[in-house]
HTML snippet that shows the backbone in 3Dmol.js (N, CA, C, O; Angstrom):
<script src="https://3Dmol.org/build/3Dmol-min.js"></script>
<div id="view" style="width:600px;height:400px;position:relative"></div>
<script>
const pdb = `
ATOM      1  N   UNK A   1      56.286 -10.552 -97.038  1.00  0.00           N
ATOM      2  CA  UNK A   1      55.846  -9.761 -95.901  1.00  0.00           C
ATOM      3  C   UNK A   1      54.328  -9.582 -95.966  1.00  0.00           C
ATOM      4  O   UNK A   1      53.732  -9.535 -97.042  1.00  0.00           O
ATOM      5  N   UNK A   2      53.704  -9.479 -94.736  1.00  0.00           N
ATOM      6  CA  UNK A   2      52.376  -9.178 -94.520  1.00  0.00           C
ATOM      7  C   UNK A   2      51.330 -10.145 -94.826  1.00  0.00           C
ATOM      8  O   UNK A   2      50.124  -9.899 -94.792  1.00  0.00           O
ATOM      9  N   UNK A   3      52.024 -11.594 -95.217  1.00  0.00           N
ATOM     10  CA  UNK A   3      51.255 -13.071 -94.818  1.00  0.00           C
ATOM     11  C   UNK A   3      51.305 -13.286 -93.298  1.00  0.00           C
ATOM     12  O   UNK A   3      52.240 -13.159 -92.508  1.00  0.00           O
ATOM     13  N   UNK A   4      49.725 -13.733 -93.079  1.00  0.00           N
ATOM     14  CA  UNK A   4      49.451 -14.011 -92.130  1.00  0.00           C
ATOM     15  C   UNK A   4      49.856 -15.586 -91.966  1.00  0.00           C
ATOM     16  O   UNK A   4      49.772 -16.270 -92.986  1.00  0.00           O
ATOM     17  N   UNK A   5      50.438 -16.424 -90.344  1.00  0.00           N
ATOM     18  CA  UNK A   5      50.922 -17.318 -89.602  1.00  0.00           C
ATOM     19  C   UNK A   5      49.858 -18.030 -90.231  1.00  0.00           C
ATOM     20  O   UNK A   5      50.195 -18.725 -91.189  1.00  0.00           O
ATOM     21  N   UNK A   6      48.634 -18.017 -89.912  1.00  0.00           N
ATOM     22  CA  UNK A   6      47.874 -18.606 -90.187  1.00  0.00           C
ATOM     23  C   UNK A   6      47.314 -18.966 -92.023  1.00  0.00           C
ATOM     24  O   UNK A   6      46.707 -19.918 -92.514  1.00  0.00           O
ATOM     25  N   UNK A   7      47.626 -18.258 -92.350  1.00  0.00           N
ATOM     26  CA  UNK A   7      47.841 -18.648 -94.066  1.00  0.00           C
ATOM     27  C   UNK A   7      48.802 -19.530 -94.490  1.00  0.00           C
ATOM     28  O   UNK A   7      48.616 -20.369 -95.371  1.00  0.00           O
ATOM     29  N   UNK A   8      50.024 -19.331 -93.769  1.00  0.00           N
ATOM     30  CA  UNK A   8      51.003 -19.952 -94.394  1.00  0.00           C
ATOM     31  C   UNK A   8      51.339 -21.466 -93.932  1.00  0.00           C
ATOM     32  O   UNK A   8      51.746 -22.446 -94.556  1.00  0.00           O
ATOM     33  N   UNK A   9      50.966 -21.226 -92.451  1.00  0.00           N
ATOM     34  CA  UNK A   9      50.581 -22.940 -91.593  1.00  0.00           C
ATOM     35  C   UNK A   9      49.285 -23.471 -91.374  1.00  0.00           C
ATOM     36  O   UNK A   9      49.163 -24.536 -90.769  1.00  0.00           O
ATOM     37  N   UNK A  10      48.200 -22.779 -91.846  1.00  0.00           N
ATOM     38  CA  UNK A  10      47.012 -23.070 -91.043  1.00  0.00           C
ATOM     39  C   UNK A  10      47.113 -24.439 -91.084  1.00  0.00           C
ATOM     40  O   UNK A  10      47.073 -24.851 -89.925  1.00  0.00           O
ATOM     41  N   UNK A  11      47.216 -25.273 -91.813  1.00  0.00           N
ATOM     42  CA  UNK A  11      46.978 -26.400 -91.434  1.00  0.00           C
ATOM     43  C   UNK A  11      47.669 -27.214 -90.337  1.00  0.00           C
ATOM     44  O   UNK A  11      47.257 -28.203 -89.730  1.00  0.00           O
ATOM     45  N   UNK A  12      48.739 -26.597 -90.243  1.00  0.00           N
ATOM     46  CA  UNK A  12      50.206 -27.378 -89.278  1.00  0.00           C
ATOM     47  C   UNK A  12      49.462 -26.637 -87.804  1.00  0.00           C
ATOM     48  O   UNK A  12      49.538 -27.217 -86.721  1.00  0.00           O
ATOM     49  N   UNK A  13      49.055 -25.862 -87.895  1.00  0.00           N
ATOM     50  CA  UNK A  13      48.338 -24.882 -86.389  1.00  0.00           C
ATOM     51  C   UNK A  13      47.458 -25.340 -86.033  1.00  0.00           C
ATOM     52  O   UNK A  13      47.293 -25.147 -84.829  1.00  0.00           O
ATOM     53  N   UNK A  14      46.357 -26.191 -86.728  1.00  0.00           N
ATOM     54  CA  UNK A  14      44.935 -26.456 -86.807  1.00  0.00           C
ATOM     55  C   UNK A  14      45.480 -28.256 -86.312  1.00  0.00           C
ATOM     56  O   UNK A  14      44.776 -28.853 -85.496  1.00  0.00           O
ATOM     57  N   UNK A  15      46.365 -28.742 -86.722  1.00  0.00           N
ATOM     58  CA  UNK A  15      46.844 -30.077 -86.190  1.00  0.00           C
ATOM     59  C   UNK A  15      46.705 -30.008 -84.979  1.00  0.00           C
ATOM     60  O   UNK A  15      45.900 -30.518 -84.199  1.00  0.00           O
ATOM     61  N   UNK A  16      48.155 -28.858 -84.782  1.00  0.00           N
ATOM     62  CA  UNK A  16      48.940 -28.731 -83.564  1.00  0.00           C
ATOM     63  C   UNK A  16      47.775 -28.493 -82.446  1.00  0.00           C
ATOM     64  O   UNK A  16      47.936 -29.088 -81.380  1.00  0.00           O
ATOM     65  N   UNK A  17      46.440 -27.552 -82.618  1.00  0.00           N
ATOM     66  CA  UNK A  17      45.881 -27.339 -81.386  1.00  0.00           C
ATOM     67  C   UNK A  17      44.739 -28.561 -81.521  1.00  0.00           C
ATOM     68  O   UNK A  17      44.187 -28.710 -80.430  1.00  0.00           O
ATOM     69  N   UNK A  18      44.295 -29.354 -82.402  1.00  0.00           N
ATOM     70  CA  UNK A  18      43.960 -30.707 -82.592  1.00  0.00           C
ATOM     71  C   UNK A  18      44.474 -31.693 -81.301  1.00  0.00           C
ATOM     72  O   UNK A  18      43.782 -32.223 -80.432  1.00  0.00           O
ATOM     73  N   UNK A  19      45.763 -31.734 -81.477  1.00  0.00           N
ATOM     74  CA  UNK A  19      46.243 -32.637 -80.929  1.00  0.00           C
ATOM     75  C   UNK A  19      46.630 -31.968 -79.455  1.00  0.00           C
ATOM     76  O   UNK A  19      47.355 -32.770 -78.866  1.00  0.00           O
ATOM     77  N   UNK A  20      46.401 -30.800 -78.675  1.00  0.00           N
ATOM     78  CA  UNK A  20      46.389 -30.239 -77.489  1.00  0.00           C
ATOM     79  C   UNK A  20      48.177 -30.009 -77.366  1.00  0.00           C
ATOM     80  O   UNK A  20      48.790 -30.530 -76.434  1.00  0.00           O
ATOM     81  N   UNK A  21      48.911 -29.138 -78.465  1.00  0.00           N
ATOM     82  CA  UNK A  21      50.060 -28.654 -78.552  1.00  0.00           C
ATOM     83  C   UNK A  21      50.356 -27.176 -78.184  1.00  0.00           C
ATOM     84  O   UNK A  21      51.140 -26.468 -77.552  1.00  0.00           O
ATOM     85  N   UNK A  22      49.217 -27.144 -78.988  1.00  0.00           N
ATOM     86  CA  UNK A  22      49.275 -25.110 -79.404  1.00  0.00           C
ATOM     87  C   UNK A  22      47.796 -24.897 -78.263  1.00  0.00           C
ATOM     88  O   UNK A  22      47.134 -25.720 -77.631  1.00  0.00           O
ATOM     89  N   UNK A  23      47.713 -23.402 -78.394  1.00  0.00           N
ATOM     90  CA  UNK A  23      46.002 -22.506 -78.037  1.00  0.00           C
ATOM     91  C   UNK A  23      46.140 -21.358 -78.582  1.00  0.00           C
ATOM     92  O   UNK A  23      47.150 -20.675 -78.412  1.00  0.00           O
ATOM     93  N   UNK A  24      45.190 -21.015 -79.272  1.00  0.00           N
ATOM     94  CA  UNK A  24      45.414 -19.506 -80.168  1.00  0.00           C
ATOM     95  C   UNK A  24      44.347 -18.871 -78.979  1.00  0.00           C
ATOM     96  O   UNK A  24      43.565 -19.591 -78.358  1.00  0.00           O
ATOM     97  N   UNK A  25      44.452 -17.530 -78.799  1.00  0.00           N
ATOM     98  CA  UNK A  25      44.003 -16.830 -77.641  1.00  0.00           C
ATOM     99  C   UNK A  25      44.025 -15.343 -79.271  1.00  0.00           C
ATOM    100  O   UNK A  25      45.048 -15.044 -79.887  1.00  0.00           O
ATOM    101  N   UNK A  26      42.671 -14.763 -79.521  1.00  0.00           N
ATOM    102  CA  UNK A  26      43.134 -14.008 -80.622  1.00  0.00           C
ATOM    103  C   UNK A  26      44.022 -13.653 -81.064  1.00  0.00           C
ATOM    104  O   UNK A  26      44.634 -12.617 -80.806  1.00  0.00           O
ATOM    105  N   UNK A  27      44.341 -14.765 -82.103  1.00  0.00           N
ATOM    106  CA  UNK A  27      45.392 -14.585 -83.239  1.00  0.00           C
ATOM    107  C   UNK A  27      46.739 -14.568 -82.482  1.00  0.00           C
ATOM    108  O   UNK A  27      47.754 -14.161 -83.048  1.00  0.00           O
ATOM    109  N   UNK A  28      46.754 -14.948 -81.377  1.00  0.00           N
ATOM    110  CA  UNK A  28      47.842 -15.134 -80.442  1.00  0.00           C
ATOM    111  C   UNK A  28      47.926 -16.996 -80.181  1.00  0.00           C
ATOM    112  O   UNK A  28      46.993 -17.719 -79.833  1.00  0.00           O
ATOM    113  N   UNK A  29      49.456 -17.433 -80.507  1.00  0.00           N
ATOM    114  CA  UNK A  29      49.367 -19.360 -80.215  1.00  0.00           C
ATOM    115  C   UNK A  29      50.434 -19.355 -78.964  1.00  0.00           C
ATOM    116  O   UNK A  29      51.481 -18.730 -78.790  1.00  0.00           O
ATOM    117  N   UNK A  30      49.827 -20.175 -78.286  1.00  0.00           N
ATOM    118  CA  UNK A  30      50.621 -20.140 -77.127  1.00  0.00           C
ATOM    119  C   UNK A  30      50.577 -21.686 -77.056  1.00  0.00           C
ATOM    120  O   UNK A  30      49.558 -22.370 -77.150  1.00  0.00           O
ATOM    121  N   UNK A  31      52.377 -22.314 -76.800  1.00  0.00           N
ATOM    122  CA  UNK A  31      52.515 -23.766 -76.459  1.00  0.00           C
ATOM    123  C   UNK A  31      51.976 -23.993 -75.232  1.00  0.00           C
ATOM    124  O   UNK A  31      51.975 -23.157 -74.328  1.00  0.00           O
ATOM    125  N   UNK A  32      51.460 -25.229 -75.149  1.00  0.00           N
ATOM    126  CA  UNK A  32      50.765 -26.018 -73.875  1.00  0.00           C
ATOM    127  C   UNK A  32      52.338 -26.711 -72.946  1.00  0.00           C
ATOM    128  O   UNK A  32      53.493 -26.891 -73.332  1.00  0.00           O
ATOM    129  N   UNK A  33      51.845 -26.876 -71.998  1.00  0.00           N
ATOM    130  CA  UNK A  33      52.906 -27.747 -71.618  1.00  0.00           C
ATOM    131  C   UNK A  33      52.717 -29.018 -72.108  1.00  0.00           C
ATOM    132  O   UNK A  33      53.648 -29.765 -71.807  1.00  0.00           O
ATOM    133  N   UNK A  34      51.847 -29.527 -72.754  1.00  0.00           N
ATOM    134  CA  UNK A  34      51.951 -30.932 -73.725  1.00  0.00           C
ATOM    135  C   UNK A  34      52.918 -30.493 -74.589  1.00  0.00           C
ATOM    136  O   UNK A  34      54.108 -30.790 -74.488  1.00  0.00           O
ATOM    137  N   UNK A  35      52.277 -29.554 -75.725  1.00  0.00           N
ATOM    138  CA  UNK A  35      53.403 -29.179 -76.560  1.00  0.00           C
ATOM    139  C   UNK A  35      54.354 -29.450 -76.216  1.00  0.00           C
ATOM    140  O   UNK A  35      54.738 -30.579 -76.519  1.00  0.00           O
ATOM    141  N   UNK A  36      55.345 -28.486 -75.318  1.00  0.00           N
ATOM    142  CA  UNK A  36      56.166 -27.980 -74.688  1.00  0.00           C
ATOM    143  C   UNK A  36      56.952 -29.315 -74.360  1.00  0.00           C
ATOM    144  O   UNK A  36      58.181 -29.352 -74.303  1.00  0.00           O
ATOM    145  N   UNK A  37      56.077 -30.475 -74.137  1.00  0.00           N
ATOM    146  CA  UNK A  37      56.881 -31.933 -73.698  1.00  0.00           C
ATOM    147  C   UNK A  37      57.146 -32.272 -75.195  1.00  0.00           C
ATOM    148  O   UNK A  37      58.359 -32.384 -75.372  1.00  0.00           O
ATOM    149  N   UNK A  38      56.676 -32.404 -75.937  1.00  0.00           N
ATOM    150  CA  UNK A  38      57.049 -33.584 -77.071  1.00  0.00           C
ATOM    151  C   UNK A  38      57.892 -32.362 -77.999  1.00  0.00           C
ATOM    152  O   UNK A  38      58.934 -32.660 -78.583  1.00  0.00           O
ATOM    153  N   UNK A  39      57.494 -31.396 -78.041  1.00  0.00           N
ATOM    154  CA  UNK A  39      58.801 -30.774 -78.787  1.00  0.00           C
ATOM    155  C   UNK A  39      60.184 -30.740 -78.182  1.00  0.00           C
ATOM    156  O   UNK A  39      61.121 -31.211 -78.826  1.00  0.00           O
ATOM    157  N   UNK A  40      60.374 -30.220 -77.002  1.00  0.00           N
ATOM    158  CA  UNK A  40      61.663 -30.678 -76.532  1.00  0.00           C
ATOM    159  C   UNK A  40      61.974 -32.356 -76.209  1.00  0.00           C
ATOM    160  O   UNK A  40      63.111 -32.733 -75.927  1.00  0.00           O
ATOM    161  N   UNK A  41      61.035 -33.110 -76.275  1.00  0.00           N
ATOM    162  CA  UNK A  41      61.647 -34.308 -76.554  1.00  0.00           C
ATOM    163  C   UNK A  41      61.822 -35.416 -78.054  1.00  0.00           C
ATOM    164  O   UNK A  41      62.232 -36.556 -78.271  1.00  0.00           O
ATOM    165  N   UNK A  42      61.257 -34.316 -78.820  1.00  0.00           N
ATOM    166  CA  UNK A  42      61.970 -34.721 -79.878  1.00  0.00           C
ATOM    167  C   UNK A  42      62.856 -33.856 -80.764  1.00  0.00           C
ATOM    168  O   UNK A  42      63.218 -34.149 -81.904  1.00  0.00           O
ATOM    169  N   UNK A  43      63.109 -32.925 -80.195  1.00  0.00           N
ATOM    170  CA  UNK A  43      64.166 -31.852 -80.761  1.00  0.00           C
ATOM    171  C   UNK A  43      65.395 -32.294 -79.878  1.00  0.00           C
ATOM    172  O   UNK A  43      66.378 -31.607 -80.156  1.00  0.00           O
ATOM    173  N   UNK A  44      65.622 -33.166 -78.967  1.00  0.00           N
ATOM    174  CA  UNK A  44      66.811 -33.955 -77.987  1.00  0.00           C
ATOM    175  C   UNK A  44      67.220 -34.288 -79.328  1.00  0.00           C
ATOM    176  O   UNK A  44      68.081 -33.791 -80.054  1.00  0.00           O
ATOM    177  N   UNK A  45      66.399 -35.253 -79.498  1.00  0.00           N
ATOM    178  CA  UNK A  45      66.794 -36.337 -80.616  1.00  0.00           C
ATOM    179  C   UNK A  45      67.798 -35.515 -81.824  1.00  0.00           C
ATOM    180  O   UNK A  45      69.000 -35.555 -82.087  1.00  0.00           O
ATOM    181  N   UNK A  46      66.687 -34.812 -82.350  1.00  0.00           N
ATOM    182  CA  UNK A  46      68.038 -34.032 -83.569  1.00  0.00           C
ATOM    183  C   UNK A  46      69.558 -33.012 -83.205  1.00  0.00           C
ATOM    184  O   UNK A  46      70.628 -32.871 -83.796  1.00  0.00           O
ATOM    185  N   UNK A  47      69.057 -32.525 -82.115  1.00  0.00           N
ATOM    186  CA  UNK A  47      70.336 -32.025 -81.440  1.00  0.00           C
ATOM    187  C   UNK A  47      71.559 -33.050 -81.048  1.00  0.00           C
ATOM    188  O   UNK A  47      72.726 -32.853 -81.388  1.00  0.00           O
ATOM    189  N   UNK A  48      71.088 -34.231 -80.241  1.00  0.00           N
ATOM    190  CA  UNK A  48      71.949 -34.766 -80.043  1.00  0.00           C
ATOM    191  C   UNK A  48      72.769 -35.806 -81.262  1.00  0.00           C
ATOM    192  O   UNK A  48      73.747 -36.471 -80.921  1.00  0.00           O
ATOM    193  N   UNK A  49      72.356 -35.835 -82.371  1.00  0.00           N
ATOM    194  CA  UNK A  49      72.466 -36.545 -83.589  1.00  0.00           C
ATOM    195  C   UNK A  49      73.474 -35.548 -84.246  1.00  0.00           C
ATOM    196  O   UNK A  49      74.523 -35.995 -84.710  1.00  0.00           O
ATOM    197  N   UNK A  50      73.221 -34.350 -84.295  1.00  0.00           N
ATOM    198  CA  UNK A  50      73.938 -33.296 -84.720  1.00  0.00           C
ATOM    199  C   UNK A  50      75.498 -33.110 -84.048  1.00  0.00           C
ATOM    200  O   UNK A  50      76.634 -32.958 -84.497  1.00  0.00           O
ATOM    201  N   UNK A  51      75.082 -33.179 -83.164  1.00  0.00           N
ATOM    202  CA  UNK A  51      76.556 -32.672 -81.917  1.00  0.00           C
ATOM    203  C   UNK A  51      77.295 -34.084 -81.765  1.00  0.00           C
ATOM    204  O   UNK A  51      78.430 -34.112 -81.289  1.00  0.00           O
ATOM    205  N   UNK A  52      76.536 -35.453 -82.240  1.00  0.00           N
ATOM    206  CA  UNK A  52      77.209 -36.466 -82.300  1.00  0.00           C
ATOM    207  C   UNK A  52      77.863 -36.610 -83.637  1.00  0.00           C
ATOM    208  O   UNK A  52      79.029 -37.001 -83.693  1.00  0.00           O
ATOM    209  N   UNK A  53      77.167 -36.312 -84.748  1.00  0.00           N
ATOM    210  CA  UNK A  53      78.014 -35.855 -85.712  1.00  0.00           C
ATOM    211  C   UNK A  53      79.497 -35.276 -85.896  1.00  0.00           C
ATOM    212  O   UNK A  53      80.444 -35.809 -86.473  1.00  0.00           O
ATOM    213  N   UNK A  54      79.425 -33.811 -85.129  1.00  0.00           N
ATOM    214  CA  UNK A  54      80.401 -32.937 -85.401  1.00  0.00           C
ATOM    215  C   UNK A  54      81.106 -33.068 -84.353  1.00  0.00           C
ATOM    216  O   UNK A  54      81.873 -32.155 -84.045  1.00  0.00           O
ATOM    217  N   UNK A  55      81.029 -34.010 -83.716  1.00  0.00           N
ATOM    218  CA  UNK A  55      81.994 -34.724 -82.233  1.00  0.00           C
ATOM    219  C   UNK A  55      82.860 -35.558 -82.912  1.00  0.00           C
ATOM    220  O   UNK A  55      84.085 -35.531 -82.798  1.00  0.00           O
ATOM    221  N   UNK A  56      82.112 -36.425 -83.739  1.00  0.00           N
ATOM    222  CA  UNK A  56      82.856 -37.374 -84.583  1.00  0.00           C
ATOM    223  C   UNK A  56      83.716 -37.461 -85.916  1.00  0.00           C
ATOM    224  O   UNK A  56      84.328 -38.383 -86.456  1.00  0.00           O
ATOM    225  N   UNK A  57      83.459 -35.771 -86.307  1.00  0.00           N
ATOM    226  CA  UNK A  57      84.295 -35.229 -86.868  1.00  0.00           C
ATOM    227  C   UNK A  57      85.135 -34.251 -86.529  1.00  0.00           C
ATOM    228  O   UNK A  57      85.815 -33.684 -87.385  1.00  0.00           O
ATOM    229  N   UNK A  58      85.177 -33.997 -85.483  1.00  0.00           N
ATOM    230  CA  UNK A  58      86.170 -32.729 -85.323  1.00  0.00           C
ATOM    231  C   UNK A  58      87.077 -33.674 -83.985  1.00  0.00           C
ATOM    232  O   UNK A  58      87.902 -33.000 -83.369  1.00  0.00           O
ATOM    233  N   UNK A  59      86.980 -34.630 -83.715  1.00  0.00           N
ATOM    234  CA  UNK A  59      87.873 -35.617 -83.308  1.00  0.00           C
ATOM    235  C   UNK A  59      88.981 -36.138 -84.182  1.00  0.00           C
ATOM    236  O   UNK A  59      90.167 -36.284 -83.882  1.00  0.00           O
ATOM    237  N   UNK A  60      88.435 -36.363 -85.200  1.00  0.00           N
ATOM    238  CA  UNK A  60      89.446 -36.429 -86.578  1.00  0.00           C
ATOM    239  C   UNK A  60      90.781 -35.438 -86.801  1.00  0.00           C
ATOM    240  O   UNK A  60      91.999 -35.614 -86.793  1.00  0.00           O
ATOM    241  N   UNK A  61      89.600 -33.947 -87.065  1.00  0.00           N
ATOM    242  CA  UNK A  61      90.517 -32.793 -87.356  1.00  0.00           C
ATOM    243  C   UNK A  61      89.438 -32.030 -87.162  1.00  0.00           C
ATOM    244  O   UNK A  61      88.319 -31.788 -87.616  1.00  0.00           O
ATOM    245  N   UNK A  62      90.489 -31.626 -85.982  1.00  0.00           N
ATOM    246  CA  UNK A  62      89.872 -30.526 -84.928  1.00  0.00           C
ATOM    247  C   UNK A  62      89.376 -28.547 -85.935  1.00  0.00           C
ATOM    248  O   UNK A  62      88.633 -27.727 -85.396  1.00  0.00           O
ATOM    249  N   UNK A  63      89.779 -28.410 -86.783  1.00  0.00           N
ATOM    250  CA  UNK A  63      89.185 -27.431 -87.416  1.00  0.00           C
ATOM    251  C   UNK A  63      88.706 -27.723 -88.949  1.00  0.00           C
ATOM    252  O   UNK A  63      89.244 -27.142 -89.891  1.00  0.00           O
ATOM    253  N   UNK A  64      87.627 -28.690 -89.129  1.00  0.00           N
ATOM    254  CA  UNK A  64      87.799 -29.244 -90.701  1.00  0.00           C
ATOM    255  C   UNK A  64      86.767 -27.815 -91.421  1.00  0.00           C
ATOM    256  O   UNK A  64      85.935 -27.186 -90.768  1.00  0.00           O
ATOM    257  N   UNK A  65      87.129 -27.559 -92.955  1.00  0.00           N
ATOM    258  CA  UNK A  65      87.208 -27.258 -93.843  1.00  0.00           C
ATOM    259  C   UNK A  65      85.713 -27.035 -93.383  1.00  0.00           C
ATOM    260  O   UNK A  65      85.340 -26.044 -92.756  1.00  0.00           O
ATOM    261  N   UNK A  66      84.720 -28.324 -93.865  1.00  0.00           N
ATOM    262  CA  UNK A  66      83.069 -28.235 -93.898  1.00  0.00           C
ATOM    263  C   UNK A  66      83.055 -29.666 -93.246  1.00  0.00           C
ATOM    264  O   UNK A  66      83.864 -30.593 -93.212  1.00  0.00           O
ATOM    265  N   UNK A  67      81.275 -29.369 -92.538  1.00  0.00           N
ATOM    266  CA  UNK A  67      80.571 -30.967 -92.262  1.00  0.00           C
ATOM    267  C   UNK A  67      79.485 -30.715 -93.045  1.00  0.00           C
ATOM    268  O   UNK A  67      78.914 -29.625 -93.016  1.00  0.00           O
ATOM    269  N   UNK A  68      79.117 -31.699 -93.806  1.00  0.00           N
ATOM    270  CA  UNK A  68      77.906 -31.957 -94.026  1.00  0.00           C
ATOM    271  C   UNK A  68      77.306 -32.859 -93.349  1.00  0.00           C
ATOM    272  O   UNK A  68      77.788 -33.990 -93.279  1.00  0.00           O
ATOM    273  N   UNK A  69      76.086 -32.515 -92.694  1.00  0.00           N
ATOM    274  CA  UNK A  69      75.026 -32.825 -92.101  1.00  0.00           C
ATOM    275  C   UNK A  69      73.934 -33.839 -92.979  1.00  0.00           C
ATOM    276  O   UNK A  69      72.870 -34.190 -92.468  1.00  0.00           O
TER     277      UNK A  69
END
`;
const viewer = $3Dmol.createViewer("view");
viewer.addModel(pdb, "pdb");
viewer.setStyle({}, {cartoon: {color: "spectrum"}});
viewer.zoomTo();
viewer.render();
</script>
């Protein structure tokens, strides 16, 4: 508690508004709609990998035990 965002990512923050993702507005980050595009289009990707996963197992047997991912 009481680490600052910026201590613990600065570097991942300092990318992100690098590359026109993020905008810090004091100590405030707000996504761009660039951001806003490539994170939801590559968070498709792992969602739908996931739910294709546990589609393909619970087709099997519809309440299994565990999935590992």
């Amino acid at each position: 508690m009481g680490v600052t965002l910026k201590k613990v990512y600065g570097f991942e923050l300092g990318f992100a508004k690098r590359l026109g993702f993020i905008r810090e507005h004091d100590g405030i980050y707000e996504m761009t709609l660039k951001g806003a595009f490539y994170y939801h289009y590559y968070e498709s990707f792992y969602t739908l990998s996931y739910i294709d996963k546990m589609w393909g197992i619970m087709r099997k047997e519809a309440f299994p035990e565990q999935i590992k991912m």
